[in-house]
C-alpha positions in Angstrom: 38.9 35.6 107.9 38.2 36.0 111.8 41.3 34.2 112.4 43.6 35.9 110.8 42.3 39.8 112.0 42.8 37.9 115.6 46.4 37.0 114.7 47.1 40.9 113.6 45.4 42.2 116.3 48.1 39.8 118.9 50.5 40.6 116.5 50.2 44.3 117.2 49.6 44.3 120.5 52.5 42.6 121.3 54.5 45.6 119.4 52.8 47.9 121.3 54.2 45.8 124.5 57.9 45.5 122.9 57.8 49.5 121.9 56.9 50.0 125.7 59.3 47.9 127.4 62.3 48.8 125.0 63.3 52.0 126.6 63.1 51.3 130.0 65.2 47.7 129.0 67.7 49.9 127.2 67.7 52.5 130.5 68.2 49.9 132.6 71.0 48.5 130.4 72.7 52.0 130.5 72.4 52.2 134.2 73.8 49.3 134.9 77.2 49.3 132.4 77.7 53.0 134.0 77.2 51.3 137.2 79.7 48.7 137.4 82.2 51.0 136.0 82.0 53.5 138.5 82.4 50.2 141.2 85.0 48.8 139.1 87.3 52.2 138.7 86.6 52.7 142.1 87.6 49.4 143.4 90.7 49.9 141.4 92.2 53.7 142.8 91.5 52.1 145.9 93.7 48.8 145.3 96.5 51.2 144.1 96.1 53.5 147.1 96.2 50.6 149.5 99.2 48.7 146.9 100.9 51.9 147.0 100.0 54.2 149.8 102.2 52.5 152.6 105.5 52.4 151.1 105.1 57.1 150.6 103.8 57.1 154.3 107.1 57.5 156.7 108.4 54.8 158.3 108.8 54.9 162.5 112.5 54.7 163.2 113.7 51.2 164.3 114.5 50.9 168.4 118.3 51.8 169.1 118.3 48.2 170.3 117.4 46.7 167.4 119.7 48.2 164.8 123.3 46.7 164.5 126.0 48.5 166.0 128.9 49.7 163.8 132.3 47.8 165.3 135.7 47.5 163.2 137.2 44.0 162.5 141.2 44.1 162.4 140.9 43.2 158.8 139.4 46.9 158.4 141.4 50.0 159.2 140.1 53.5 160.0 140.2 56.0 157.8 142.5 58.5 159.0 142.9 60.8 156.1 146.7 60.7 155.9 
């Protein structure tokens, strides 16, 4: 009969362990999904921002030298307006 009372008394300390540890596993569960989605939506509005944040930001004009100058070809004609 010994035995046995020695099984139920491991038995129920080890419940006594589980009930304790639950919470904080479950806390530290919570903390850690909230975590990486705070890093993960972060991480993202900063990959659009940098993906899309150039292109709104003016552009410096290009160097006179560097843009192509306007000419007429004799197969073109002014436009004169009469």
């Amino acid at each position: 009969m010994r035995p046995r009372l020695r099984q139920i008394e491991l038995l129920t300390g080890w419940l006594i362990l589980i009930s304790l540890f639950m919470p904080l596993i479950l806390c530290a569960t919570v903390v850690a999904s909230v975590g990486i989605g705070v890093f993960a939506a972060y991480t993202a509005v900063i990959g659009i921002l940098h993906a899309f944040g150039r292109a709104s930001q003016q552009q410096p004009p290009r160097p006179a030298e560097a843009r192509p100058r306007l000419v007429l070809v004799p197969s073109q004609n002014h436009a004169s307006g009469d």
